[in-house]
C-alpha angles and dihedrals in degrees: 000000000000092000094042085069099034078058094056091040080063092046096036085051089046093051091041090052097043082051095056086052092047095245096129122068129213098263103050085046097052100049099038083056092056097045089051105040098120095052092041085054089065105036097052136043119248089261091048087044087046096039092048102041105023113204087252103039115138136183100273130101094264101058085042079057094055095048096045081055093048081048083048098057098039091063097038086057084055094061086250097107099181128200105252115202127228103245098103094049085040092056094037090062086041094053092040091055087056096048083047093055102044092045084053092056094045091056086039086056092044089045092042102096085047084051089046097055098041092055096040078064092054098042082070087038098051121173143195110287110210116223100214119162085208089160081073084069105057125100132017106019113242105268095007106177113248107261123254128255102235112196086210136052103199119046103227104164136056088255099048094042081053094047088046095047092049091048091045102046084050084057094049089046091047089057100036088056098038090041118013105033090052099053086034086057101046089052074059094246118151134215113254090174143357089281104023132084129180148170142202131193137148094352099314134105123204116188139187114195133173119197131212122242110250105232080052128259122086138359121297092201159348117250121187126158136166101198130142110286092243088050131087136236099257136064095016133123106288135187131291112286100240087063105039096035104016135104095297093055097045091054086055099045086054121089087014093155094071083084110019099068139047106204100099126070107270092217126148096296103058099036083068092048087045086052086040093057093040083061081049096061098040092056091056082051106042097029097055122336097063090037093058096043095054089060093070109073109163127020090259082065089045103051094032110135094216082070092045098057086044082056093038090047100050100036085109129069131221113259116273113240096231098038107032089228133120112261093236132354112190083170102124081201090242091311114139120230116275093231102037095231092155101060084058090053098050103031094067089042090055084047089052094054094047088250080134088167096053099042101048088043082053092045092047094057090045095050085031095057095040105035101096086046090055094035080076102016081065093046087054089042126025096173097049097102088060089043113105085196085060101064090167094056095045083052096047097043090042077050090055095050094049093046096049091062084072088073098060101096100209112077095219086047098055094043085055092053098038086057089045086057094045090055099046091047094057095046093055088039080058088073095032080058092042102244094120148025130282112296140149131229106255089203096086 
């Protein structure tokens, strides 16, 4: 009996190595653990068991991952710690690419009659297509400085953290002007600033924007929005979700502190990742954003609802294959804003349209629902409606203009003031968008 054990100890050492060098597929393991489970009760306590042959495991290549970790650490408590090879994380990423592709066209083919209709509206509102080889411009930018030998890896004193955020800011300029600024150029967007660049055409304003990270080195993030020029940034119709959250944003978004901080030495190492992660971002601009912008040429495009069920349709992602959860979900589940930003929007746009009822319904909301924030907000800071830092205040005070236009008792009258109003607002928003200097708003 005793050597009947000792017998499967042997056979039950020589799976569970083959199984730390990658040699042993789902299947065979799975099916060799369930024809020995009584054995392997008594041979193993319940956390190797666990760890081994977790309660959901199931016959694929991450769950064969989980349980060559859970080999690895029983022989590593028995003082064996054993090399374990790569096949079973290799084949995961490859199995998980295959479940997120065909998730993605599933949620391409459910999304598709909202598509349809959306591009059978562009096809009678056609706009310019810009021809732009944006790939050229991947990779190592044109006349890129040699990198710098650091004695050190880590910057640990006031002198080394100065000498890491100006090599790294040089490395970020050198990529915003060879990659950004170009594309951003050929979508005829213009610089209003070193790290800003904006555009204006038929009533619309699209914006880039990279921020600066607030302790000083890199960029913290990466800000871009179409929206009306007397709109603001939040709140407003956005892009599909498989392009502003999908799988090209979220590569971008990983990995983000490589540019982000300048406390590690930029050699020659991380210049390339820094050059690797600026690909990264271009191909989130030039390979969708910009594209799907430039579609939208006048503020009937813009507020089509053909274009608002494609946005509400395809708000959910499909489910990811490891979470179980959708790969992004911009639905707010019913929720308003919080700062009602789109009863502004749409307020002015029913005004526009002479749909009076509707628009000032929508304006009253917006100034109603904000009113006792900017009662303070406005003794703090008197200045904060003219502030383009201060995007709540500009809202609430555009909001006020429009709505006073309801108190004017003539209908002509009030279109033409409404128009005067429109008009007013946007040349102060020009500035608010930076496309233009410093300027207030003379309705007061």
């Amino acid at each position: 009996m005793r050597g009947m054990k000792m017998s499967f100890q042997d056979e039950m050492k020589q799976i569970f190595l083959r199984v730390a060098a990658g040699e042993v597929e789902p299947e065979e393991w799975e099916a060799w653990w369930n024809s020995n489970s009584l054995k392997l009760e008594e041979s193993l306590n319940r956390g190797d068991r666990g760890r081994m042959m977790p309660a959901l495991w199931d016959a694929n290549y991450y769950w064969m991952a989980k349980t060559q970790s859970g080999v690895a650490y029983y022989f590593h408590a028995q003082g064996r710690p054993v090399k374990v090879s790569d096949y079973y994380e290799k084949k995961m990423q490859e199995e998980e690419e295959r479940e997120r592709q065909k998730a993605l066209e599933g949620y391409h083919k459910d999304t598709a009659p909202a598509r349809q209709r959306w591009e059978a509206y562009l096809g009678g509102h056609p706009t310019d297509t810009i021809v732009f080889d944006w790939k050229n411009l991947l990779g190592t930018p044109a006349g890129q400085k040699t990198a710098r030998d650091f004695p050190y890896k880590n910057a640990r004193t006031t002198e080394q953290w100065k000498e890491c955020g100006e090599e790294l800011k040089l490395r970020l300029k050198e990529n915003l002007q060879a990659k950004i600024a170009p594309v951003a150029k050929a979508y005829g967007m213009k610089k209003a600033g070193p790290k800003t660049f904006v555009r204006e055409k038929n009533g619309l304003v699209s914006r880039i924007q990279f921020i600066g990270y607030f302790r000083g080195g890199g960029y913290e993030a990466m800000f871009c929005y179409f929206c009306p020029l007397y709109a603001i940034q939040y709140g407003i119709l956005g892009l599909p979700g498989h392009i502003c959250q999908g799988e090209n944003f979220q590569r971008m978004q990983k990995d983000w502190g490589v540019i982000q901080y300048g406390m590690e030495a930029v050699d020659a190492a991380m210049v390339e990742r820094i050059n690797r992660k600026f690909d990264d971002i271009l191909i989130f601009l030039a390979d969708g954003v910009l594209p799907e912008w430039q579609k939208i040429d006048s503020l009937e495009t813009y507020f089509a609802k053909e274009r608002r069920d494609y946005l509400k349709a395809s708000e959910t992602g499909p489910k990811d294959p490891r979470t179980g959860r959708p790969m992004w979900n911009l639905d707010q589940g019913g929720k308003e804003d919080p700062w009602r930003a789109d009863h502004y929007l749409f307020g002015v746009w029913d005004l526009l349209n002479g749909k009076e009822t509707e628009g000032y319904a929508h304006l009253e909301e917006c100034v109603r629902h904000n009113s006792d924030y900017m009662k303070e907000r406005l003794k703090e800071f008197p200045g904060a409606c003219n502030d383009p830092r201060d995007a709540m205040a500009v809202m609430y005070r555009n909001a006020q203009l429009f709505l006073r236009t309801k108190e004017i008792p003539e209908a002509e009258k009030r279109r033409d003031r409404i128009r005067e109003t429109y008009e007013e607002v946007c040349r102060f928003m020009r500035y608010y968008h930076g496309l233009a200097k410093k300027t207030e708003k003379n309705l007061e």
